[in-house]
C-alpha positions in Angstrom: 5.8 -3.4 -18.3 5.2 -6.5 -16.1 1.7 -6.6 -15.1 1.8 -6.5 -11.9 -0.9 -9.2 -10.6 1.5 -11.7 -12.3 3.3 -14.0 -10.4 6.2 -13.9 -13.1 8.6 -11.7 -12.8 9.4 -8.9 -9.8 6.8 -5.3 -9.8 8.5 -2.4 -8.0 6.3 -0.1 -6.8 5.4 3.4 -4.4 3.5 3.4 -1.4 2.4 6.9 0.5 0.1 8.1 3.1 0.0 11.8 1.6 1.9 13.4 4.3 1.8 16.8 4.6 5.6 17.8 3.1 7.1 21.2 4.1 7.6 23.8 1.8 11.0 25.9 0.5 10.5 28.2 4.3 10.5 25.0 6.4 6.6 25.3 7.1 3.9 22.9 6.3 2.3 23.3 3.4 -1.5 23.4 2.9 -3.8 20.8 2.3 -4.4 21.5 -0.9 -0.8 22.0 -1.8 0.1 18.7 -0.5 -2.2 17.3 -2.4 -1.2 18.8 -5.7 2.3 18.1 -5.1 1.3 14.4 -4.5 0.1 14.5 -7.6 2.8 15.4 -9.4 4.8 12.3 -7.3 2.4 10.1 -9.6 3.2 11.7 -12.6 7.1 11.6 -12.0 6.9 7.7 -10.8 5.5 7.1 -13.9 7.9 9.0 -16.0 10.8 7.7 -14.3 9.6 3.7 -14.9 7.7 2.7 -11.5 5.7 0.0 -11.9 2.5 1.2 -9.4 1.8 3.9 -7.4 0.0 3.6 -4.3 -2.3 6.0 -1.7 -3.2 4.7 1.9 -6.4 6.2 3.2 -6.1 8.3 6.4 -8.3 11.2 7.6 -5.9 13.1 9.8 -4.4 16.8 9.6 -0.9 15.5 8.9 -2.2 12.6 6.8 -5.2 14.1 4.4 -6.1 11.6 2.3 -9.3 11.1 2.5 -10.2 10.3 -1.0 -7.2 8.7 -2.5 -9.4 7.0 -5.4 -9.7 11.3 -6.1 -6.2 11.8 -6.3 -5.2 8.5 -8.4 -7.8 9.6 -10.7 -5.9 12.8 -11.3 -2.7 11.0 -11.8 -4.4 8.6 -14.2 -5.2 11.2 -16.4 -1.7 12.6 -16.7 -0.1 9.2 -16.9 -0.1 6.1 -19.5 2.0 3.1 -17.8 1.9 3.4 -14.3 -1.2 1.0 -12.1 -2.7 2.5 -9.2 -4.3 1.4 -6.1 -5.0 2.1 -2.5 -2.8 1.3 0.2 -4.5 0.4 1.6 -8.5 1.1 1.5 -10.4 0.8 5.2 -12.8 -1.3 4.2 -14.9 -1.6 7.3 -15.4 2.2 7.5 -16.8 2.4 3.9 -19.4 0.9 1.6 -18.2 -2.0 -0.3 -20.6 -1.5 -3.0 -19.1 2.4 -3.2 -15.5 1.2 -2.8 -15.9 -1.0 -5.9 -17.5 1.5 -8.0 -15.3 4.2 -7.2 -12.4 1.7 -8.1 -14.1 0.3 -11.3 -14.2 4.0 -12.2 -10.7 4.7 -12.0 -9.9 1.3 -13.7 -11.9 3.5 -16.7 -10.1 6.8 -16.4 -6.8 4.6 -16.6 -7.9 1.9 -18.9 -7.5 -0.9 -16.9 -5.0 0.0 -14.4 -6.6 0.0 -11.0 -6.3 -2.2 -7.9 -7.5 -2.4 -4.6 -5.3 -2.9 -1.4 -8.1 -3.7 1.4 -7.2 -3.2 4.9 -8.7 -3.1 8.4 -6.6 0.1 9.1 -3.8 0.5 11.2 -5.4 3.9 12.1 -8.7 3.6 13.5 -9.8 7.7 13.0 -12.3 7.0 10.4 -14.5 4.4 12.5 -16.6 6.8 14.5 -15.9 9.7 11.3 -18.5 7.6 9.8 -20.9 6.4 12.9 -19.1 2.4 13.3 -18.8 1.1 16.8 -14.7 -0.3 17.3 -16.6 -3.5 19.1 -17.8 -4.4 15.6 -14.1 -4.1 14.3 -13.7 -8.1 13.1 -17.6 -8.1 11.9 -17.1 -5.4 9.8 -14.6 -6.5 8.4 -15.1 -10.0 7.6 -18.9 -9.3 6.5 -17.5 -6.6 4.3 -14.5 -8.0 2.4 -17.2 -10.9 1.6 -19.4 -8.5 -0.1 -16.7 -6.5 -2.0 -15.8 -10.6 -3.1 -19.2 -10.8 -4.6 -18.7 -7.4 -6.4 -15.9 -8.6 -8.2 -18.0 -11.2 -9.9 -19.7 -8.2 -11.6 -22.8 -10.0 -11.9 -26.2 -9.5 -10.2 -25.4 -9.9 -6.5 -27.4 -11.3 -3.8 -26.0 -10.7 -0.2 -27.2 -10.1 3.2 -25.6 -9.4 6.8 -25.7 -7.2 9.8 -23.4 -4.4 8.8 -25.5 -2.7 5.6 -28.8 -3.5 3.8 -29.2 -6.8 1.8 -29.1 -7.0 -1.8 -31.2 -9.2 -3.5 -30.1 -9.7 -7.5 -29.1 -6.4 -7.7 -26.2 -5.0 -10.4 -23.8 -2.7 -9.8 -22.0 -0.2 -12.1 -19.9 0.4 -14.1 -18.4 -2.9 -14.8 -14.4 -2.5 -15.1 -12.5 -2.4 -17.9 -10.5 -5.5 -17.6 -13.5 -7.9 -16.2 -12.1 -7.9 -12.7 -10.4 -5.5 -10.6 -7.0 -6.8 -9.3 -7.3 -6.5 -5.2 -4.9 -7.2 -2.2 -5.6 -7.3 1.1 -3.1 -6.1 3.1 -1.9 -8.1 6.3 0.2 -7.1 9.5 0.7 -10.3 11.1 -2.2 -12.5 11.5 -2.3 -16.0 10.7 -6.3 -15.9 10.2 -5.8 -12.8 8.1 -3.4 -14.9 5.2 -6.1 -17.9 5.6 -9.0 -15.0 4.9 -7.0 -13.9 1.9 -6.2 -16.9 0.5 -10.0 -17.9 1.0 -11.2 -15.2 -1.7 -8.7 -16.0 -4.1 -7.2 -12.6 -3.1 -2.9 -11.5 -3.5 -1.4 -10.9 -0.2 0.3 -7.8 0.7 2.6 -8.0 4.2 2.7 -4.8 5.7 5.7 -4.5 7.7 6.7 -1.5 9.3 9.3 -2.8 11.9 11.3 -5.3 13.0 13.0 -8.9 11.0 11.6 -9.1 7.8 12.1 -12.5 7.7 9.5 -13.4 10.7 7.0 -13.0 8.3 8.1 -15.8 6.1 5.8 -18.5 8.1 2.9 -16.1 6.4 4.3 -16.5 2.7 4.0 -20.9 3.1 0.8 -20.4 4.9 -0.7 -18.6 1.9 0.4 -21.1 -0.7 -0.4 -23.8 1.2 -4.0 -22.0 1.9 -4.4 -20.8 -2.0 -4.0 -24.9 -2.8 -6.1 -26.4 -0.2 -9.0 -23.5 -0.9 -8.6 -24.7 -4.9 -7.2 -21.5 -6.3 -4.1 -20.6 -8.7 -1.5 -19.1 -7.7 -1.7 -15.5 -6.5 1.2 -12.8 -6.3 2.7 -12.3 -2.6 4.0 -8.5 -2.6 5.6 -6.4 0.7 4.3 -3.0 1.8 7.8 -1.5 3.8 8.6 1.7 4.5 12.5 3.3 3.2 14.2 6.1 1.9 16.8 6.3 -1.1 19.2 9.0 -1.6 22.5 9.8 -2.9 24.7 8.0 0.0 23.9 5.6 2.7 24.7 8.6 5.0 22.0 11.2 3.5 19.4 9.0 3.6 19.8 8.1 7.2 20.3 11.7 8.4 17.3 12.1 5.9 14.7 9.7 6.9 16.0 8.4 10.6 15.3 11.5 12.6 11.5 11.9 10.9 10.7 8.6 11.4 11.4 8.6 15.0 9.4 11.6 15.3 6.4 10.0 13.8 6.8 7.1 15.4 6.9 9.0 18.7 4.1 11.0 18.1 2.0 7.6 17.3 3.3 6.4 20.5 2.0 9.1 22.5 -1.3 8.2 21.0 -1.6 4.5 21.3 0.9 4.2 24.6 3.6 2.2 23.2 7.5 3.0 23.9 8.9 4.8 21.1 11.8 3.4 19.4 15.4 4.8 19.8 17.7 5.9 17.0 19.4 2.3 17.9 16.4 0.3 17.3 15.9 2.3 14.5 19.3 1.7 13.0 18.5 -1.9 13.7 16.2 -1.9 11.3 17.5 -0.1 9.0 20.6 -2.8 8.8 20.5 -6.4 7.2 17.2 -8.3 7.4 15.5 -4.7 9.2 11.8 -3.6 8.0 13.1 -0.3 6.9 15.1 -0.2 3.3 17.2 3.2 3.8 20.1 4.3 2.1 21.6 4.4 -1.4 20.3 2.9 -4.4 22.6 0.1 -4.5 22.2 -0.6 -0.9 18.2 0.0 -1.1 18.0 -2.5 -4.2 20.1 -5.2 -2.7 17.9 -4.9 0.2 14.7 -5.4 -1.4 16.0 -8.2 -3.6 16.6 -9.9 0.0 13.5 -9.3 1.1 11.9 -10.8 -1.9 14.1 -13.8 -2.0 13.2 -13.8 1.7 9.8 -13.6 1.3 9.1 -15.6 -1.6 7.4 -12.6 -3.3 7.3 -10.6 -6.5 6.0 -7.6 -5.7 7.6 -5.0 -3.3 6.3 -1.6 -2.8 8.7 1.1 -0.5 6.6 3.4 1.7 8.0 6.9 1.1 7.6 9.9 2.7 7.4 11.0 6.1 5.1 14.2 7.8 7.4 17.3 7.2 10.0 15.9 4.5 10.3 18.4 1.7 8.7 17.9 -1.3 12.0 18.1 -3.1 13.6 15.0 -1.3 10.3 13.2 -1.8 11.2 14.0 -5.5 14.2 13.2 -5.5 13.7 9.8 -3.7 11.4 8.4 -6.1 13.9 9.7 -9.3 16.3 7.2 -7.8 13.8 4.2 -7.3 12.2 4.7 -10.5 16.0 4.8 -12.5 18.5 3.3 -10.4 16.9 1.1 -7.7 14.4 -1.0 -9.7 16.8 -1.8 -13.0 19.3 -2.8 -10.2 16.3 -5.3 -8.2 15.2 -6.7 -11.4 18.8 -7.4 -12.2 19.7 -9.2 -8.9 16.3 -11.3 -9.1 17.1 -12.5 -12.6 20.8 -13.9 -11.2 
């Protein structure tokens, strides 16, 4: 397997937010039942040849994951090839120093195959979960990626700020197995955020969930020409999008469109933006669109254009949608592990 920090060669990976899925009756399931069946979406990307597996953090009764370093743990010990990481990790809510050792102890369970995907959060729930003001949002942030920098080092750290006590020379355990654990940050669409990432040395993950994939290729040249001009190598570029693969074009439309609206319309009601219609959607979902639906042929050529597109090497389809039965969930990653991914790494290599 391609390691997927590598800037050689293409990493196809899974993205989910641990929706809750509906069960055989059409009801949702339990917490706990979603989470055990996410589970067993680990073990099966694995089995089927996915490359990395990823858990976005959320603390919401549709969205449950809470403790997604928990759950990859769980799927570590079940599996042998596949890497897994957040998707992403709210940094600025949490404790960097707890966020790196809960990650270095993963990177044990598996033997060396965790990452980190830092974000600020798309969702902002867990900020006043965990007593942090939304006016600090950009200190916390920034102060905190910083620290988590110095963590990496694995060394004694000293470190001070506003946002958590100082440390002053002291160590933090355990150290990970591989020396360093791999970590993203994951960016939406700001400039200063690609010139943050390429400042740590860190690989950039574009998080598009909407609109031409291609507007975010000003973001790809500003990280490499960032990465030179801060002095470091060259780091993977990799693209967080959310899709759907099924057996036709048609099912995986008629599949994925009409819960994806629905979530997006229930985020709108929340944050007061216009909720897209199925024509918007369907927008999208055609050539150069954020969202890579349909069948495996048409979802690999896809992704091979957004790579090409992008200039990147990494691409990781967010599946799943609140209410989608566990068995199209199944079924969806079955078809990315053995039919989409041979298919992108075959189109990248022409």
């Amino acid at each position: 397997m391609t390691n997927p920090t590598s800037t050689d060669g293409v990493t196809l990976g899974l993205d989910t937010f641990g929706d809750v899925t509906n069960g055989a009756d059409g009801k949702p399931l339990t917490h706990g039942q979603a989470i055990r069946r996410l589970v067993e979406e680990g073990v099966l990307a694995d089995q089927v040849g996915v490359d990395h597996f990823g858990i976005g953090e959320h603390h919401t009764e549709a969205m449950p994951l809470s403790a997604a370093d928990v759950v990859l743990a769980a799927i570590a010990a079940r599996t042998s090839d596949i890497h897994l990481s957040s998707a992403v990790t709210v940094i600025s809510s949490d404790d960097p120093v707890r966020v790196y050792q809960r990650y270095a102890t993963l990177d044990a369970v598996s033997a060396g195959r965790a990452e980190v995907i830092l974000g600020r959060g798309s969702s902002t729930e867990s900020f006043p979960l965990f007593g942090y003001d939304l006016n600090d949002y950009e200190e916390l942030f920034e102060e905190k990626v910083a620290l988590f920098a110095e963590l990496l080092e694995e060394k004694p750290v000293t470190w001070s700020g506003t946002t958590r006590a100082a440390l002053d020379g002291i160590s933090v355990y355990p150290h990970s197995e591989t020396g360093s654990i791999p970590t993203w940050i994951g960016v939406g669409g700001s400039p200063q955020s690609v010139i943050r990432t390429a400042q740590y040395g860190f690989s950039l993950m574009l998080a598009i969930i909407g609109g031409d994939i291609a507007r975010f290729a000003p973001f790809s040249q500003l990280y490499r020409r960032a990465l030179a001009e801060f002095g470091h190598p060259a780091r993977p570029i990799g693209v967080h999008a959310p899709g759907h693969v099924a057996a036709t074009d048609e099912q995986a439309v008629e599949e994925f469109v009409p819960a994806f609206q629905e979530l997006i319309r229930s985020v709108a009601r929340e944050r007061g933006f216009r909720t897209p219609t199925r024509e918007s959607l369907m927008r999208d979902v055609g050539p150069g669109g954020a969202l890579h639906v349909g069948s495996p042929e048409t979802v690999a050529r896809k992704i091979a254009d957004t790579l090409k597109t992008l200039d990147a090497t990494r691409f990781n389809l967010k599946y799943g949608i609140t209410g989608m039965p566990h068995d199209t969930l199944m079924t969806n990653i079955e078809l990315y592990g053995t039919k989409v991914a041979p298919l992108v790494r075959e189109l990248m290599a022409d």
